[in-house]
C-alpha positions as CSV (number, residue, x, y, z in Angstrom):
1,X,-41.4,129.4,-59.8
2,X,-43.6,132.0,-57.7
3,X,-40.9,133.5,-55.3
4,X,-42.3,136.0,-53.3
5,X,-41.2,136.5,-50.1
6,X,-37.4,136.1,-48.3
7,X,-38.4,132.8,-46.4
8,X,-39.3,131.5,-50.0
9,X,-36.6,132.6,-51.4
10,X,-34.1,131.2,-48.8
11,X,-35.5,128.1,-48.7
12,X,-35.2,127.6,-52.6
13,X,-31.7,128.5,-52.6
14,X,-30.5,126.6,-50.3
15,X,-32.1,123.6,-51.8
16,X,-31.2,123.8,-55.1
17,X,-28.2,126.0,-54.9
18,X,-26.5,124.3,-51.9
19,X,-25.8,121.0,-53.5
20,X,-25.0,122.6,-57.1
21,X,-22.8,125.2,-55.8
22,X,-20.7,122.6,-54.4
23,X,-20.6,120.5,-57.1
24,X,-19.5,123.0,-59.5
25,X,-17.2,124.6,-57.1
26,X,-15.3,121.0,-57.0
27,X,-15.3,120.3,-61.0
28,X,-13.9,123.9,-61.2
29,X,-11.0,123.8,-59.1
30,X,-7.8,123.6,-60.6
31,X,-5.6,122.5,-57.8
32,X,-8.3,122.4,-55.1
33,X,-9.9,119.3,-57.4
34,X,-6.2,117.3,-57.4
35,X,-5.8,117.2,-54.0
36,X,-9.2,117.0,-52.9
37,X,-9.6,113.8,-50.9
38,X,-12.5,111.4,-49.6
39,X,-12.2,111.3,-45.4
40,X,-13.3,108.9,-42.1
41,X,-15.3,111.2,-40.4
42,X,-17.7,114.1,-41.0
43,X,-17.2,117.7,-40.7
44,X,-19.9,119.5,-38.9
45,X,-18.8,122.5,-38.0
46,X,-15.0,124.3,-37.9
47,X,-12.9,122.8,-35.9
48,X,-13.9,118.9,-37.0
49,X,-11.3,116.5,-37.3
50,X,-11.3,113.8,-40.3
51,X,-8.6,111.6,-41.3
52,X,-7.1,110.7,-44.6
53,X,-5.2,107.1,-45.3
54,X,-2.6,107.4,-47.8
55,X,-0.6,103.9,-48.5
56,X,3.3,104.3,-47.9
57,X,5.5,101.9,-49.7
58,X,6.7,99.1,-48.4
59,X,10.1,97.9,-49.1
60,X,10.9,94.4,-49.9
61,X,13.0,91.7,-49.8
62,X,15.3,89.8,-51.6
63,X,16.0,86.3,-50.7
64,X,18.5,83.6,-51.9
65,X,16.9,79.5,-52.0
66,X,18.7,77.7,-49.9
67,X,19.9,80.0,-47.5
68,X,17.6,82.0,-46.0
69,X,14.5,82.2,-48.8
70,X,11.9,79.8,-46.5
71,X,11.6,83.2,-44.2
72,X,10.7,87.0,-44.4
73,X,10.1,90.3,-42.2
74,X,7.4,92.1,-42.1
75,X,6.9,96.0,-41.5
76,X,4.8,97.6,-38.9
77,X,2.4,99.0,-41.7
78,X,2.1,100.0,-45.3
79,X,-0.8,102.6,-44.8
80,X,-0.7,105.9,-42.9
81,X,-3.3,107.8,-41.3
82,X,-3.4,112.1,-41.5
83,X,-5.3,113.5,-39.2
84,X,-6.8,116.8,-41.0
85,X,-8.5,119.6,-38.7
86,X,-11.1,121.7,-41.1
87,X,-9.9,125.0,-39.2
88,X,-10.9,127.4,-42.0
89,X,-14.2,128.8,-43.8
90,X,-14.1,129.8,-47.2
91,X,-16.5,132.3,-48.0
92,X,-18.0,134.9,-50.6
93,X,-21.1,137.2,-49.9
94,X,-23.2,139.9,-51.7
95,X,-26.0,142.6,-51.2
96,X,-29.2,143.3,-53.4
97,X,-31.4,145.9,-52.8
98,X,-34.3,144.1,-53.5
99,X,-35.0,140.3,-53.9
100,X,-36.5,140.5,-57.5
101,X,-32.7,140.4,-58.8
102,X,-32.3,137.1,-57.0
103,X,-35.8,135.3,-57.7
104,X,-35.0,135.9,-61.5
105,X,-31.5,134.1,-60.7
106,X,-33.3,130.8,-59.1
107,X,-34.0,128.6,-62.5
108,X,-31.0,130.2,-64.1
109,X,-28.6,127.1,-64.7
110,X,-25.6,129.7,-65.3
111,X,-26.3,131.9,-63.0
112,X,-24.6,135.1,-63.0
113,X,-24.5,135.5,-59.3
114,X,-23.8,132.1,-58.4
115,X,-20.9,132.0,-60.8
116,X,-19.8,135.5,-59.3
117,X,-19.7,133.9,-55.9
118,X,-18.0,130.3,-56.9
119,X,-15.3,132.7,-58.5
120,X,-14.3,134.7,-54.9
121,X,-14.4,131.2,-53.1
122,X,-12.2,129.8,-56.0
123,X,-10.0,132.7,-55.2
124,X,-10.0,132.2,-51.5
125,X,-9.5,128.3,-51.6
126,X,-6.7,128.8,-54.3
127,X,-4.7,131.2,-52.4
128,X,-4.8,129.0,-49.3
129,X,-3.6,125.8,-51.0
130,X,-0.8,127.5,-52.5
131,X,0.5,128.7,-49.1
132,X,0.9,125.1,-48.5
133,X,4.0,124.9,-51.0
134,X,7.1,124.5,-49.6
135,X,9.2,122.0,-51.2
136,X,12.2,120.4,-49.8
137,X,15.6,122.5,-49.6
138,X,17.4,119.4,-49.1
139,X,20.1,117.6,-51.7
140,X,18.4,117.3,-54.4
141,X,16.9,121.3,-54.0
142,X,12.8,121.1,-55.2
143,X,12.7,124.9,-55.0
144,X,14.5,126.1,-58.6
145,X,14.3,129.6,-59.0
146,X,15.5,132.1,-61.5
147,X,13.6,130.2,-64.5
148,X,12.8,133.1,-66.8
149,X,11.9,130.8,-69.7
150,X,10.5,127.3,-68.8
151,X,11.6,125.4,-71.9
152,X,12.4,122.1,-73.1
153,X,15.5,122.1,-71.2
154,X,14.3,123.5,-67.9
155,X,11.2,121.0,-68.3
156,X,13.8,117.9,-68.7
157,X,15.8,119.1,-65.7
158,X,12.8,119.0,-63.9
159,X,11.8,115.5,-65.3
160,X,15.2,113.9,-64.2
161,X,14.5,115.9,-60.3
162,X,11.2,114.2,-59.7
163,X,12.7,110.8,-61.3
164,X,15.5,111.5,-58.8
165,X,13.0,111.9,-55.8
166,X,11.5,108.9,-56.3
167,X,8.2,110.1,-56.8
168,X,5.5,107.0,-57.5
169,X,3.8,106.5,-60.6
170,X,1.3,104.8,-59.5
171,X,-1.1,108.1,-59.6
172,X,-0.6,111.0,-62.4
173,X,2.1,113.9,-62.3
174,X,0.8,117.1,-62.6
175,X,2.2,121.0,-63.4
176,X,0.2,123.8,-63.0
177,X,2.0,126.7,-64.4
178,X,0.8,130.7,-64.9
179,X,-0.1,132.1,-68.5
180,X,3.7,132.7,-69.0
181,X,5.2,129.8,-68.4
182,X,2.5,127.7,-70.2
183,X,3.0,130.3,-73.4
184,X,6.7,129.1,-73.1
185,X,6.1,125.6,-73.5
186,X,3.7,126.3,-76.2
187,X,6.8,128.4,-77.6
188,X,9.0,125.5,-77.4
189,X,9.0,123.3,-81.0
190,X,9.7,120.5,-79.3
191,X,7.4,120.7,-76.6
192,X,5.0,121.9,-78.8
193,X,4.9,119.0,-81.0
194,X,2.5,116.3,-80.0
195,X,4.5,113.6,-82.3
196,X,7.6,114.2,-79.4
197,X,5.2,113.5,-76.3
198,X,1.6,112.0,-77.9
199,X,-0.7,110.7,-75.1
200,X,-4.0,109.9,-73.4
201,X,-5.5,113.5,-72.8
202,X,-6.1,114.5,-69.5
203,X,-8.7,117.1,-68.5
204,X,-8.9,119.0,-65.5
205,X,-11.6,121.4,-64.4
206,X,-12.0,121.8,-67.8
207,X,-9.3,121.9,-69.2
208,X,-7.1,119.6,-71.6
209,X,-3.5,118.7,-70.0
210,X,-1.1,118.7,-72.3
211,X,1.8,115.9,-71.2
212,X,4.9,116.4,-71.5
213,X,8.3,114.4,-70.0
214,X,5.1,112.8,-68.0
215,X,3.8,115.3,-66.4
216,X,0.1,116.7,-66.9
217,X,0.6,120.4,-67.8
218,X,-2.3,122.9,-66.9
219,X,-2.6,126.4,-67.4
220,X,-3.8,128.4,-64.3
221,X,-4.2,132.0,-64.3
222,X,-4.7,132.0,-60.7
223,X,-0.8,131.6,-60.4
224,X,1.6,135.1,-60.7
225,X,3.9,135.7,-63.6
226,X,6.6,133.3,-63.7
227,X,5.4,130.6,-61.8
228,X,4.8,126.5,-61.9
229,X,4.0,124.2,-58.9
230,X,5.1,120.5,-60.3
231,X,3.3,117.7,-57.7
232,X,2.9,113.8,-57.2
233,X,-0.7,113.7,-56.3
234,X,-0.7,112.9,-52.8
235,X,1.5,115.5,-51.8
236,X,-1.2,117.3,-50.5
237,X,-4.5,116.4,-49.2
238,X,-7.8,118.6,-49.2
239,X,-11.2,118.1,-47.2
240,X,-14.3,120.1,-47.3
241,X,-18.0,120.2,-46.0
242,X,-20.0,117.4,-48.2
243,X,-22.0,120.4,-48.8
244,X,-22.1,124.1,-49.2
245,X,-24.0,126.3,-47.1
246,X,-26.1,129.2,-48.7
247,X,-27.8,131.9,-46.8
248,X,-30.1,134.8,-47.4
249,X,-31.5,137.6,-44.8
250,X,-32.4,141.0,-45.1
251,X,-30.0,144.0,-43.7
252,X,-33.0,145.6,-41.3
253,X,-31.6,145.2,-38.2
254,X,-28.5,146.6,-39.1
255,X,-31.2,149.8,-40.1
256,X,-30.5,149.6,-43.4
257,X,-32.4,148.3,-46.6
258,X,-31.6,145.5,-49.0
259,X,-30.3,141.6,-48.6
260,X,-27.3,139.8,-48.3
261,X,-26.7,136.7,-49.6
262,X,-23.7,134.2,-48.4
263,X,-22.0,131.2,-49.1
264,X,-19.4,129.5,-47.2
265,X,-17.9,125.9,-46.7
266,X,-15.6,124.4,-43.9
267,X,-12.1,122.6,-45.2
268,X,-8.7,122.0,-44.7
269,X,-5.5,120.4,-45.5
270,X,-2.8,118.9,-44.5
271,X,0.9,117.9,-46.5
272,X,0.6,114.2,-47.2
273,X,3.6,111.6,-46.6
274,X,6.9,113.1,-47.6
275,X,4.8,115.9,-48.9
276,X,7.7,118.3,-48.9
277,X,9.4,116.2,-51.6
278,X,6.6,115.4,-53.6
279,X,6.5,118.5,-55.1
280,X,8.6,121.1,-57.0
281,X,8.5,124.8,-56.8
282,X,9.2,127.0,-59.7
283,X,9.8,130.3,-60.1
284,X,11.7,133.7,-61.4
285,X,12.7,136.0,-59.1
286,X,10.6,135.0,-56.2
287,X,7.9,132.6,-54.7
288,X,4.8,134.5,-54.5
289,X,2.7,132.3,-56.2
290,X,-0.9,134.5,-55.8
């Protein structure tokens, strides 16, 4: 296309790169694209409020014909509303000198600088899901440290804690785990045997789960040494802008040549229902998961 001009240019970004950026930014989210969740509401601007329903189990009744089987109780409700304030703004930003380094980048399907700016709001959105971890102290502990080597028998321990916890299996189980840890299970000849846990293959943001003791394992090298988050889906829920915002302007008023380019979406999250035992942290030495 003929780009000329900074008004041209800006406009074609944030046409075609607005709604792609987003798209790809979702699809290449490793935790971000578990938890992410549809909402009631709309997010405008920081500070919006949306809410999330997330269906809490009921809990039955056994009666005996005869005696007291023509009747039943019912409970105030089985679904829950969270109320979700998209309070932060993710964003990544970059200078050119000149805008014939971006017109070239406008058809470009893999664009370098696109990708370079998905890759520090991956980074951003990443870090702040992670700080949401913090897993239940309480009998039975969900925060297991000192796990140098997470092998078959630290993976069953864990299997028999979120069996303990009651965790639902109505929706997946998922571990994401750092390079380490995942070369550990890939170490393990048990683990590392399909013909002891063969299954449906599960692919996340790309990548190819491998399940074991039923949970969907996923490498994420956004994770420090030494480290594995294991989750019930719902134990976290993440909302952002339908849309990303891209925008372009030149650097003259601040008497200096060149452009900068920016792109930045609204979001936040909330722990979902018993959150804090829905998921497992674990670690080596210490949790410092980023």
């Amino acid at each position: 296309m003929a780009v000329t001009d900074l008004a041209a240019v800006a406009a074609q970004i944030q046409k075609y790169w607005s709604p792609m950026f987003t798209k790809e930014l979702r699809a290449s989210l490793m935790l971000g694209s578990l938890v992410d969740r549809d909402y009631q509401g709309e997010i405008k601007k920081g500070g919006d409020r949306v809410r999330v329903s997330q269906v809490d189990f009921v809990s039955g009744q056994t009666r005996t014909v005869g005696t007291d089987a023509d009747s039943f109780t019912t409970e105030a409700i089985s679904t829950q509303y969270i109320d979700i304030t998209a309070d932060k703004r993710f964003v990544a930003a970059a200078e050119f000198e000149d805008l014939v380094s971006l017109q070239s980048q406008l058809d470009d399907a893999n664009s370098d600088v696109r990708q370079a700016l998905m890759y520090g709001m991956q980074k951003e959105i990443n870090d702040y899901l992670y700080g949401f971890a913090a897993a239940s102290a309480a009998s039975p502990d969900h925060v297991i440290s000192g796990v140098a080597d997470l092998n078959n028998t630290q993976m069953a321990a864990l299997r028999v804690l979120a069996g303990q916890a009651k965790w639902p299996k109505s929706q997946p189980w998922y571990a994401l785990v750092d390079p380490v840890y995942h070369m550990d299970i890939g170490k393990d000849t048990t683990m590392s045997s399909s013909d002891y846990n063969a299954g449906d293959p599960v692919v996340v943001a790309g990548e190819v789960a491998t399940k074991r003791y039923g949970f969907n394992i996923l490498e994420d090298n956004a994770l420090a040494a030494d480290h594995g988050l294991f989750f019930y889906k719902d134990w976290l829920h993440f909302v952002t802008q339908t849309e990303a915002r891209v925008k372009i302007s030149d650097l003259h008023s601040n008497k200096q040549f060149g452009f900068v380019i920016s792109v930045d979406l609204v979001g936040g999250a909330a722990l979902g229902i018993s959150g804090d035992e829905k998921h497992i942290q674990v670690y080596n030495s210490a949790w410092s998961p980023v």
